[in-house]
BAMI-418289 format. One record per residue (C-alpha): residue number from 1; residue in three letters; chain; x, y, z. Coordinates in steps of 0.02 Angstrom, whole numbers, plus 50000, padded with zeros to 5 digits. Example, Ala and Ser with C-alpha at 12.3 -4.5 7.8 and 13.67 -1.06 7.14 Angstrom:
! BAMI-418289
1  Ala  A  50615  49775  50390
2  Ser  A  50684  49947  50357
***
This chain:
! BAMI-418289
1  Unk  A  53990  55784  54041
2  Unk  A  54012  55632  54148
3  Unk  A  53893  55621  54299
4  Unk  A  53881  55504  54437
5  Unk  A  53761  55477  54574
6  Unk  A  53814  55446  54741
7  Unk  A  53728  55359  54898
8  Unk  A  53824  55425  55050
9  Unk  A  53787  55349  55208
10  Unk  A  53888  55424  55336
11  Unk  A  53840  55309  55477
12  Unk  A  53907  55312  55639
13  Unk  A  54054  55384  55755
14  Unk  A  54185  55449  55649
15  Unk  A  54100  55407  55492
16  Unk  A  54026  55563  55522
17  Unk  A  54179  55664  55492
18  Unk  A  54302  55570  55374
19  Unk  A  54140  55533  55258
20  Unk  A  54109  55746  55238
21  Unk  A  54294  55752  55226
22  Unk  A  54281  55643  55081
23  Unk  A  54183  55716  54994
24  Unk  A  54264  55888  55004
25  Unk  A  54404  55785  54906
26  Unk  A  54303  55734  54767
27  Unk  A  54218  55890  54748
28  Unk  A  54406  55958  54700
29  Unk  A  54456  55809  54614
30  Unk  A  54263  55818  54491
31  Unk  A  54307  55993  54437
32  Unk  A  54485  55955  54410
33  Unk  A  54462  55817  54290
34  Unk  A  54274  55851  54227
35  Unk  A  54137  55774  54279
36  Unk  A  53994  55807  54384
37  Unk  A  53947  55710  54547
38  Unk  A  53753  55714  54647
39  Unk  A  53752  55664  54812
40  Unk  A  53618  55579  54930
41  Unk  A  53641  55562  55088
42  Unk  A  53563  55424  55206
43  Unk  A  53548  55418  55381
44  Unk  A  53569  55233  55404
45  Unk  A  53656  55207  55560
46  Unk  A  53655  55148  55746
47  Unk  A  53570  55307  55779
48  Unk  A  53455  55280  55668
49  Unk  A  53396  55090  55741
50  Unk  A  53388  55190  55902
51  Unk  A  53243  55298  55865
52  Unk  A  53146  55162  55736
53  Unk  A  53227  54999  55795
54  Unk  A  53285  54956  55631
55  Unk  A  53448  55001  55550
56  Unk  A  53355  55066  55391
57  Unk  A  53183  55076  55333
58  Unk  A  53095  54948  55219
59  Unk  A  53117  55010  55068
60  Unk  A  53297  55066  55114
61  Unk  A  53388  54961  54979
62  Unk  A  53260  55035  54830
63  Unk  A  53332  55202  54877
64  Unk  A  53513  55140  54857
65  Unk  A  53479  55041  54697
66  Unk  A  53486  55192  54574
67  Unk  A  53638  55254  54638
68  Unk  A  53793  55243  54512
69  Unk  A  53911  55198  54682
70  Unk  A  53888  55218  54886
71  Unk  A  54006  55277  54997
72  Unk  A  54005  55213  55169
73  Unk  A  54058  55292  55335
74  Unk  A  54046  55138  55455
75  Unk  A  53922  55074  55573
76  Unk  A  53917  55015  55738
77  Unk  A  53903  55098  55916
78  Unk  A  53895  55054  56104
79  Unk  A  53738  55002  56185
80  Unk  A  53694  54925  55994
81  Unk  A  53732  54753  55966
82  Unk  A  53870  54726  55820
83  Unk  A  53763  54564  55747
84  Unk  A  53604  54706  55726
85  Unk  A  53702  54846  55640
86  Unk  A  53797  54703  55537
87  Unk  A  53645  54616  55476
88  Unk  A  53532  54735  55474
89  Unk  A  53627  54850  55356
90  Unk  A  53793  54788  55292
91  Unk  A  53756  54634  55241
92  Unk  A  53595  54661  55151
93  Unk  A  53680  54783  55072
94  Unk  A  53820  54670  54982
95  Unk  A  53716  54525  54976
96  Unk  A  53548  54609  54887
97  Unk  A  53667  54713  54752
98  Unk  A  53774  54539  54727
99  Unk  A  53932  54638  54808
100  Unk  A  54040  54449  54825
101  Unk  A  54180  54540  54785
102  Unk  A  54284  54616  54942
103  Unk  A  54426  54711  54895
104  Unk  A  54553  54765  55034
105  Unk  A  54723  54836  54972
106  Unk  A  54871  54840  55086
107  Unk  A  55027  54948  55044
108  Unk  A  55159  55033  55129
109  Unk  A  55145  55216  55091
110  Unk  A  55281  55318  55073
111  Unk  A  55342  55420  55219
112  Unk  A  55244  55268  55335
113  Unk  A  55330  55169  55446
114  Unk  A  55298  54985  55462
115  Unk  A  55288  54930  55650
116  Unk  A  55389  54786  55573
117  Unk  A  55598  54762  55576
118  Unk  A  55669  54790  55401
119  Unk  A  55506  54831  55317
120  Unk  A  55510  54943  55160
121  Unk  A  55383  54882  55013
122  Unk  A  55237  54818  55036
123  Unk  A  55098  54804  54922
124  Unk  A  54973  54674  54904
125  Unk  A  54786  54649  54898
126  Unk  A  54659  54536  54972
127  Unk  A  54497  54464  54879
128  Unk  A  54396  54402  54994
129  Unk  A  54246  54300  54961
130  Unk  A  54107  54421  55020
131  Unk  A  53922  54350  55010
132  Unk  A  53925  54134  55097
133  Unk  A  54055  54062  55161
134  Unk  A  54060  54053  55361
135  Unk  A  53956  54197  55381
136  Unk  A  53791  54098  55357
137  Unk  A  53638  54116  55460
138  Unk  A  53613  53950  55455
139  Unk  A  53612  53854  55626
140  Unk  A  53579  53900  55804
141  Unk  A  53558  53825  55978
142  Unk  A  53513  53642  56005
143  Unk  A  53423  53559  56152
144  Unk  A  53418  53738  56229
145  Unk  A  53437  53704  56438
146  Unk  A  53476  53539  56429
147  Unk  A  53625  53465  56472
148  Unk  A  53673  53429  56296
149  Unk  A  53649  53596  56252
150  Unk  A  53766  53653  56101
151  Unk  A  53777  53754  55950
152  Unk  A  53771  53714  55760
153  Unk  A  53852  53871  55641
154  Unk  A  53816  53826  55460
155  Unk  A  53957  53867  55325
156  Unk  A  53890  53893  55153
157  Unk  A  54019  53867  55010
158  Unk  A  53933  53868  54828
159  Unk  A  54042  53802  54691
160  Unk  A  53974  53984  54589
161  Unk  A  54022  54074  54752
162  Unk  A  54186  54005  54762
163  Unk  A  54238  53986  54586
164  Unk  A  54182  54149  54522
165  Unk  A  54281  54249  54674
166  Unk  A  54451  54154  54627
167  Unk  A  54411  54183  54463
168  Unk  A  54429  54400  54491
169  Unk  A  54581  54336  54573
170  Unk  A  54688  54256  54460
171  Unk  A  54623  54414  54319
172  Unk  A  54661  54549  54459
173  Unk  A  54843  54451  54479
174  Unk  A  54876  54450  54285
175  Unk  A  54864  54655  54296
176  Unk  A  54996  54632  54430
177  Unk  A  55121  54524  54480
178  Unk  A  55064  54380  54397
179  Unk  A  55050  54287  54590
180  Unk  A  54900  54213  54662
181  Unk  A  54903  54131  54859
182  Unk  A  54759  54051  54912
183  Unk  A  54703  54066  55106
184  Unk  A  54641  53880  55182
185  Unk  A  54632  53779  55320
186  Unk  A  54583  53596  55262
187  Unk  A  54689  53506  55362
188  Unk  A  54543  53541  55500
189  Unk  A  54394  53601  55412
190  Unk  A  54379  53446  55304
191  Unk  A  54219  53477  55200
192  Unk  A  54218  53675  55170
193  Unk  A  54381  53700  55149
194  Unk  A  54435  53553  55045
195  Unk  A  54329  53594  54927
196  Unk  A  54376  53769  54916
197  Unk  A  54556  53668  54904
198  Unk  A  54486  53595  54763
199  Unk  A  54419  53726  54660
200  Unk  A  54567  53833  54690
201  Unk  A  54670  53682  54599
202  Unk  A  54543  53678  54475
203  Unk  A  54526  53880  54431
204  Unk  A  54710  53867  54439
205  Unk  A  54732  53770  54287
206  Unk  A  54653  53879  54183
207  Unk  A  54790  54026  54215
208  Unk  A  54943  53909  54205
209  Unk  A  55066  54064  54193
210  Unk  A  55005  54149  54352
211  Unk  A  55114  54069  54511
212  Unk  A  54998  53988  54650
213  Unk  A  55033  53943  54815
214  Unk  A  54912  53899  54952
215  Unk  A  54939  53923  55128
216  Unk  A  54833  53851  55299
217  Unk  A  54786  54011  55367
218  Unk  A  54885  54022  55536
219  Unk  A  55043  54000  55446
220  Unk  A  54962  54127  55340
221  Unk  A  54974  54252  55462
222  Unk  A  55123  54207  55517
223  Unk  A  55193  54248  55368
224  Unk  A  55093  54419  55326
225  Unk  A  55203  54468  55479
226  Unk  A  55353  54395  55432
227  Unk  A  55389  54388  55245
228  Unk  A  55243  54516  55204
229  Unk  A  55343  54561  55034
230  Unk  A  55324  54388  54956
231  Unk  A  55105  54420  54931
232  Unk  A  55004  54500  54777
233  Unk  A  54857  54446  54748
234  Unk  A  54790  54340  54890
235  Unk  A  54601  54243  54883
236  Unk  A  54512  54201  55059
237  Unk  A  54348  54150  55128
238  Unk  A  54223  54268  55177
239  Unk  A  54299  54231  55392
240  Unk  A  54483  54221  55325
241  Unk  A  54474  54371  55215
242  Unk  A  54382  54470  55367
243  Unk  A  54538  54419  55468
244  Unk  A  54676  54448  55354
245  Unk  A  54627  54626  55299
246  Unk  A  54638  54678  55490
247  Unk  A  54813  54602  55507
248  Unk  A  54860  54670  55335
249  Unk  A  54829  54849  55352
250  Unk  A  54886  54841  55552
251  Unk  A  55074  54817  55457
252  Unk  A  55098  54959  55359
253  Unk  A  55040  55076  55483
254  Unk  A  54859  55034  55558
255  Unk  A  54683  55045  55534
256  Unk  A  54690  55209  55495
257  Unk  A  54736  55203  55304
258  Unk  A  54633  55064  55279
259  Unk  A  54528  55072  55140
260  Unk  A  54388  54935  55070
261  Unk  A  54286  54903  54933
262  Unk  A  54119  54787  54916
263  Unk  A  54124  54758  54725
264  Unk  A  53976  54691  54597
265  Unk  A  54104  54660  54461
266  Unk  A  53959  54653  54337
267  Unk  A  53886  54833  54373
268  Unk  A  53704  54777  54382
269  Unk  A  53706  54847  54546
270  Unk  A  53787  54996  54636
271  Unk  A  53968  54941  54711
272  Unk  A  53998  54997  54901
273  Unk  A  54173  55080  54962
274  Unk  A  54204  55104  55130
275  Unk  A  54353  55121  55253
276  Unk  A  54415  54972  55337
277  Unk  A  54413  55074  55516
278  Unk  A  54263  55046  55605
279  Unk  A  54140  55175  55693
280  Unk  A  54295  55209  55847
281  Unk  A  54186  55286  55942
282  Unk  A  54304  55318  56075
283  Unk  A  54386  55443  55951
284  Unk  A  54227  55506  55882
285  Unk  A  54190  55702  55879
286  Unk  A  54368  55747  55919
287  Unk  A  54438  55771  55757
288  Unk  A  54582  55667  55770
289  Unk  A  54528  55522  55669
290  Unk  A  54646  55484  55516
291  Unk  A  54546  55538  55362
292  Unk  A  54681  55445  55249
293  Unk  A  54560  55277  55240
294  Unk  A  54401  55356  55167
295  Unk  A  54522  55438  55031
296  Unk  A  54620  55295  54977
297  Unk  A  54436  55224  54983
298  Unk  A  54375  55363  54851
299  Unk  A  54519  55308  54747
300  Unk  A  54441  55135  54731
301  Unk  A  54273  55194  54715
302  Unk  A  54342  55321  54562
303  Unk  A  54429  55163  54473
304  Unk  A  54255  55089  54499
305  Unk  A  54180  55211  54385
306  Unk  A  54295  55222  54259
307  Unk  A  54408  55384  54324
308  Unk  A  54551  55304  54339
309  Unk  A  54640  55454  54305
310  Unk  A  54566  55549  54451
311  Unk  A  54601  55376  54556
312  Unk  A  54796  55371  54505
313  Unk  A  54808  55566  54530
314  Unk  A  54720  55581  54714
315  Unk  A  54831  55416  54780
316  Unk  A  54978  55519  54716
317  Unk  A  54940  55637  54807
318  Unk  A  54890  55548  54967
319  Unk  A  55076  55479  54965
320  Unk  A  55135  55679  54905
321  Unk  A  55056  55710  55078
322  Unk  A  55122  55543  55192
323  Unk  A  55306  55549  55141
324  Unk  A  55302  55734  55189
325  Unk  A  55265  55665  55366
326  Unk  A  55203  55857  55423
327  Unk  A  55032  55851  55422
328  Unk  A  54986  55669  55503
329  Unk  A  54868  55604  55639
330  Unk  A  54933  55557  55781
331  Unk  A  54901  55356  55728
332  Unk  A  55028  55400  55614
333  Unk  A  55152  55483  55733
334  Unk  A  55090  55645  55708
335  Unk  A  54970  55786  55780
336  Unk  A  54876  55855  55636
337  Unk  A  54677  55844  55655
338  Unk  A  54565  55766  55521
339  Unk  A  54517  55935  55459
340  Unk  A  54701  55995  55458
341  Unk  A  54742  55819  55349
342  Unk  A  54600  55854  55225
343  Unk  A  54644  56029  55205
344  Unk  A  54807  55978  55164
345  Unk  A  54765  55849  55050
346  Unk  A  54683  55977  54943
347  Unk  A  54809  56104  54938
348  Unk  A  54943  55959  54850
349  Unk  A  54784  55926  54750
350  Unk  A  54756  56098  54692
351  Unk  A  54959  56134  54677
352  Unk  A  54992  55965  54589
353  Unk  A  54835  56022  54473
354  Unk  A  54920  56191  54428
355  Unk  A  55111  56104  54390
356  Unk  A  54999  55979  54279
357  Unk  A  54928  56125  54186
358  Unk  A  55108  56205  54169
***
C-alpha cells in the first residue's frame, strides 16, 4: 500500500484549527482511495519562540527532512515580530529544502461570488519565484545617526533562479491554456528587473507556441481587477508574486479559500503546502475561520504525491459543498463554523464515495 509521511506544523492562531480540520479530510480521503498516511506533528510556532526564543530548535529542519510532504498552519502572532517568525521558520524552510517554486492558484468556485461587476470564471495560477529575488538579507543601515543616514536593501536575481522558475512556467502553461504573462517593472528597476526582462524573452523562445505577454506590475494589478479572465499561467518575482497572490485570491472571494504551495519540483526534498491566510489572530479560537484554504491546500499537496485522483475528487467536492451555499463561513456570506464546514465536507465526501461505488 502507498504510505506517506507527513510533517504537520500547525503553528499559530487559526492554524490550530483548520490544520486538525485538515487532516480529518485526508484521513477520509486515505481510506477512500488506499493508502496510508503517518503524521508528525511540530510545535513550531510564535508560541513556541516565546518560551525558547527561537522559532524552532537547531536541529528543527533534520526533523522535517524525512518527511514525504509538510503541511503548514501559518505563523505569526502579536507581540512577535513578523521579520522573526518569517525568517526564523518560513524561509529556512523553502530555502534549505530548495522550495523556489511558489504555487498560488486563484479560481472562482462555484456557488462564490466575486466582489467584482460581471465576474463569472476565473481561473489562473501564479508561480512565483520563491528563494532570491527582493527578499535578500543583503543590506542594512548606513552612516547610522548621521545626517546621511539611509538604507541599502539588496535584490538578488540569479540567472539559475530566474530561468529555472519561468521555466515550470511555460511547462505548467502547456498543461493549460497554453498562456504565459510575465510580472515586471523595468521601466524603474533598471538592473533586476531588466534582466529578468531578458531572460523571460530568452526562456520564451524556447516554447514558441505558448502566448507571452509581459506586463509592469501596477498595470498588472490593474488588470487582475479588471480583465481578471484574460490570465493562466502568470510568472513573478519573489515581492511581485507575494503581492499578486493577495490581490488574486481577494477576487474570487477572499483570503479565506486561499490555498499555497512551496514546491521542490525535483523531490530531493519534502515540498511545503500551506494556506495563503495568515495566523488572523483576531479570529482565532472562535471557530469561525473558513477551513476551505487548508483543503484546497491538501488538494495540492495530494497532486504533489502522486494522488491525483484523491486531489481531483476532494476539489470536487469542495465546489459540491460552495455552490450549495448552505454550509459557509461567514467570509463567504454565510454562518456555518469551521467545524460545521469540515463536517460537511466529509459527508459529500463519504456520499460522493458511495454514488462512485454504485
Amino acid at each position: 500500500m502507498r504510505s506517506y509521511h507527513i510533517a504537520v506544523i500547525p503553528g499559530d492562531g487559526i492554524g490550530q484549527e483548520v490544520i486538525p480540520a485538515g487532516l480529518k479530510v485526508l484521513e477520509v480521503l486515505s481510506h477512500q482511495f488506499g493508502f496510508q498516511l503517518a503524521f508528525s506533528n511540530y510545535a513550531y510556532s510564535c508560541e513556541y519562540y516565546r518560551r525558547h526564543g527561537k522559532m524552532m530548535p537547531e536541529d528543527g529542519l533534520d526533523r522535517l527532512s524525512d518527511s514525504d510532504s509538510i503541511l503548514l498552519g501559518a505563523v505569526g502572532y502579536p507581540g512577535v515580530p513578523d521579520h522573526i517568525s518569517l525568517w526564523g521558520l518560513l524561509i529556512p524552510i523553502r530555502r534549505n529544502f530548495e522550495q523556489y517554486i511558489n504555487l498560488r492558484p486563484v479560481k472562482l468556485l462555484k456557488g462564490i461570488s466575486s466582489p467584482l461587476k460581471n465576474v463569472h470564471e476565473v481561473d489562473f495560477i501564479i508561480v512565483r519565484e520563491n528563494s532570491e529575488g527582493e527578499y535578500s538579507s543583503g543590506g542594512g543601515i548606513r552612516d547610522k545617526g548621521m545626517p546621511g543616514e539611509h538604507v541599502i536593501q539588496e535584490s538578488v536575481f540569479s540567472k539559475k533562479g530566474v530561468e529555472r522558475v519561468m521555466k515550470y512556467a511555460f511547462e505548467l502553461a502547456s498543461q493549460r491554456k497554453q498562456e504565459v504573462a510575465s510580472a515586471t517593472k523595468s521601466n524603474g528597476i533598471i538592473h533586476s528587473m531588466t534582466y529578468w526582462d531578458e531572460r523571460f524573452q530568452s526562456i520564451g523562445a524556447l516554447y514558441p507556441d505558448i502566448k507571452q505577454s509581459q506586463y509592469h506590475i501596477d498595470i498588472l494589478c490593474a488588470h487582475f481587477v479588471l480583465h481578471p479572465e484574460w490570465f493562466d499561467v502568470i510568472v513573478a518575482s519573489n515581492l511581485f508574486g507575494d503581492i499578486l497572490s493577495d490581490l488574486g485570491p481577494a477576487i474570487v472571494g477572499g483570503m479565506g479559500i486561499a490555498p499555497g504551495a512551496n514546491i521542490n519540483p525535483e523531490k530531493k526534498f519534502p515540498s511545503m503546502f500551506e494556506p495563503v491566510h495568515g495566523s488572523a489572530p483576531d479570529i482565532a479560537g472562535k471557530n469561525i475561520a473558513n477551513p476551505i484554504a487548508t483543503f484546497w491546500t491538501i488538494v495540492m499537496m495530494l497532486d504533489h504525491l502522486g494522488e491525483k485522483e484523491a486531489g481531483a475528487f476532494l476539489l470536487n467536492s469542495i465546489e459540491r459543498l460552495t455552490s450549495s451555499g448552505q454550509v459557509l463561513t461567514k467570509d463567504l456570506g454565510g454562518s456555518a463554523g469551521t467545524t460545521h464546514v469540515t463536517d460537511e465536507l466529509i459527508r459529500i465526501l463519504t456520499l460522493e464515495e458511495a454514488v462512485k461505488v454504485k
